[in-house]
ZANU-702553 format. One record per residue (C-alpha): residue number from 1; residue in three letters; x, y, z. Coordinates in pm, 1 decimal, always signed. Example, Ala and Ser with C-alpha at 12.3 -4.5 7.8 and 13.67 -1.06 7.14 Angstrom:
ZANU-702553
<pt pos="1" code="ALA" px="+1230.0" py="-450.0" pz="+780.0"/>
<pt pos="2" code="SER" px="+1367.0" py="-106.0" pz="+714.0"/>
This chain:
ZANU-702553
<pt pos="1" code="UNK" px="+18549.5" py="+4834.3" pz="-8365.0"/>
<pt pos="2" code="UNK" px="+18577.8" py="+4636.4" pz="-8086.9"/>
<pt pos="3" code="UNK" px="+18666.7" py="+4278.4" pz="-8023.5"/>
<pt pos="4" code="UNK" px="+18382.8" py="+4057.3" pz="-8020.9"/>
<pt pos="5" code="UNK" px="+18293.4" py="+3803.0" pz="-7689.0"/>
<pt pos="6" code="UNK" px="+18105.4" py="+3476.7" pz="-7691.9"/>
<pt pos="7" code="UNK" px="+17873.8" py="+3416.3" pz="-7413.5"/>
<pt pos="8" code="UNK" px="+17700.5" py="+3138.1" pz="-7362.4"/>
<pt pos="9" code="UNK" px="+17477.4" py="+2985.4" pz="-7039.0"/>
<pt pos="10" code="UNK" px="+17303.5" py="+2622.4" pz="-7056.2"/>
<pt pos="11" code="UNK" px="+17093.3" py="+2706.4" pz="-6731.1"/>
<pt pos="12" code="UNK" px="+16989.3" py="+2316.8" pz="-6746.3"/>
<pt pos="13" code="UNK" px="+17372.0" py="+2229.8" pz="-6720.0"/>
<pt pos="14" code="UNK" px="+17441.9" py="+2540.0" pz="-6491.6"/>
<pt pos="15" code="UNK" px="+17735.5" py="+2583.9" pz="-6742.6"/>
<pt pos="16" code="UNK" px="+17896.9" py="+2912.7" pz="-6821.9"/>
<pt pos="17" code="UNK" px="+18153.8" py="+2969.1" pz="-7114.3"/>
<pt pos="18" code="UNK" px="+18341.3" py="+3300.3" pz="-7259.5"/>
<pt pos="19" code="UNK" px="+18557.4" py="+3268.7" pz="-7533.6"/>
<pt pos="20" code="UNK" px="+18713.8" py="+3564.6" pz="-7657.5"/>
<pt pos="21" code="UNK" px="+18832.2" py="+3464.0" pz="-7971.0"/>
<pt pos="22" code="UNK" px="+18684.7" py="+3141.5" pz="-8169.8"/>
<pt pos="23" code="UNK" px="+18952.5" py="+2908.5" pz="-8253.1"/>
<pt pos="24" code="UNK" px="+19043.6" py="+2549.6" pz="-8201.9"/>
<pt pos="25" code="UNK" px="+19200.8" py="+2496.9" pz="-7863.6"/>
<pt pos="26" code="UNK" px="+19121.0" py="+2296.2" pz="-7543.5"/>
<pt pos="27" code="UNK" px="+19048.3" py="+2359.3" pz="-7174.1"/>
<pt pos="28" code="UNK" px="+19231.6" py="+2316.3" pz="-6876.3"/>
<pt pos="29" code="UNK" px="+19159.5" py="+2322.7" pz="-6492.1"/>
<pt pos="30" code="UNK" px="+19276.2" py="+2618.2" pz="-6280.9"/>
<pt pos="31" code="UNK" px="+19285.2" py="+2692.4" pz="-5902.7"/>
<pt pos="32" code="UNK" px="+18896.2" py="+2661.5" pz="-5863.7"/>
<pt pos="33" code="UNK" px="+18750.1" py="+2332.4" pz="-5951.1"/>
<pt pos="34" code="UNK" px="+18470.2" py="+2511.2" pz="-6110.2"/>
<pt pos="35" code="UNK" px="+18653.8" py="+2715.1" pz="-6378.9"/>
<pt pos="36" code="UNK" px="+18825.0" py="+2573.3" pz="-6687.9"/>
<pt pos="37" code="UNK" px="+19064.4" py="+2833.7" pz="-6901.3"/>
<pt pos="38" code="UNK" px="+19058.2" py="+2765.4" pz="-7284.4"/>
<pt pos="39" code="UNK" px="+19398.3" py="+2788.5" pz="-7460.9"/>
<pt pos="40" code="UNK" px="+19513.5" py="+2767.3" pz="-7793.0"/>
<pt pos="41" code="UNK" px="+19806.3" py="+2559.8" pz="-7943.4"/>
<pt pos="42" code="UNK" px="+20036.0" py="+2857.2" pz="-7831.3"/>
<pt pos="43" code="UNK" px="+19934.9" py="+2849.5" pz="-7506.5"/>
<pt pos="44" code="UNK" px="+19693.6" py="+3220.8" pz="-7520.6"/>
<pt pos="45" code="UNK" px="+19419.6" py="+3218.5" pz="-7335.2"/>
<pt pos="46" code="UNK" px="+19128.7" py="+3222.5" pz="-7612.0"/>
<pt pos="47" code="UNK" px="+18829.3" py="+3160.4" pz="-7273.9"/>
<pt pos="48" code="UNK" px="+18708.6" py="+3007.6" pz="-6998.3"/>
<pt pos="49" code="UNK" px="+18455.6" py="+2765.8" pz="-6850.3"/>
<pt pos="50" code="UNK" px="+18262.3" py="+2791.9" pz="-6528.6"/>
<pt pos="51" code="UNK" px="+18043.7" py="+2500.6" pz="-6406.5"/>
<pt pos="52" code="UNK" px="+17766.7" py="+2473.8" pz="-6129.2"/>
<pt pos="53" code="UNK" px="+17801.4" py="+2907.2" pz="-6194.4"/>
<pt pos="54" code="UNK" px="+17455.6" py="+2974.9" pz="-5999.7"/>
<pt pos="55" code="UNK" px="+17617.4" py="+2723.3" pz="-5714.0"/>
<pt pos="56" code="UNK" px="+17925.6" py="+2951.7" pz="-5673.4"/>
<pt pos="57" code="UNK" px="+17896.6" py="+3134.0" pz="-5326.0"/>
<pt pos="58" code="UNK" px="+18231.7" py="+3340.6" pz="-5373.2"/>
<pt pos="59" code="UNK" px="+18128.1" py="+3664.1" pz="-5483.9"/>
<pt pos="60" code="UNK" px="+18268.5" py="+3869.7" pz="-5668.7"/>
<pt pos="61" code="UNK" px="+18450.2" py="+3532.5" pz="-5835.6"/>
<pt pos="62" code="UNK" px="+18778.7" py="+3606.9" pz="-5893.2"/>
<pt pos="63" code="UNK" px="+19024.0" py="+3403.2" pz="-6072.2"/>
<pt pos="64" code="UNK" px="+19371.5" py="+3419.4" pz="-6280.3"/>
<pt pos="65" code="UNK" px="+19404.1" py="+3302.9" pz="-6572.1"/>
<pt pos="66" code="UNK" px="+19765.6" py="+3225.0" pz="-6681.0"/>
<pt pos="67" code="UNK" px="+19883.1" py="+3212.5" pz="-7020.0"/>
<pt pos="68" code="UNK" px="+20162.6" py="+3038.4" pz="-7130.0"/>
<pt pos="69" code="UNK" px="+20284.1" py="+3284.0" pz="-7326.3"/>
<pt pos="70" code="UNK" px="+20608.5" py="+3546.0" pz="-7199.2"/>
């Protein structure tokens, strides 16, 4: 069985968020002011955070998301 992804849109908020694996953690900015990667205490990327998501012209969006972990 696969690993199971949380989606979530609030289309009122324009506010997209995938976390791949539900644990405590926090967010942090990236490149692009509109996405946020989530990251455990460890530093492994456990999601991400996109805001103003129907506003985003770039498509496809593509972003790295850098773990701190070797």
């Amino acid at each position: 069985m696969g690993k199971e992804i949380t989606i979530w849109y609030d289309s009122e908020g324009d506010y997209l968020e995938v976390i791949f694996e539900r644990k405590e953690g926090y967010f942090r900015e990236t490149e692009n002011d509109a996405v946020m990667e989530k990251i455990d205490k460890d530093g492994n990327i456990i999601g991400f955070s996109i805001m103003k998501f129907s506003a985003i012209k770039e498509k496809p969006l593509s972003i790295s998301l850098h773990s701190n972990v070797a």
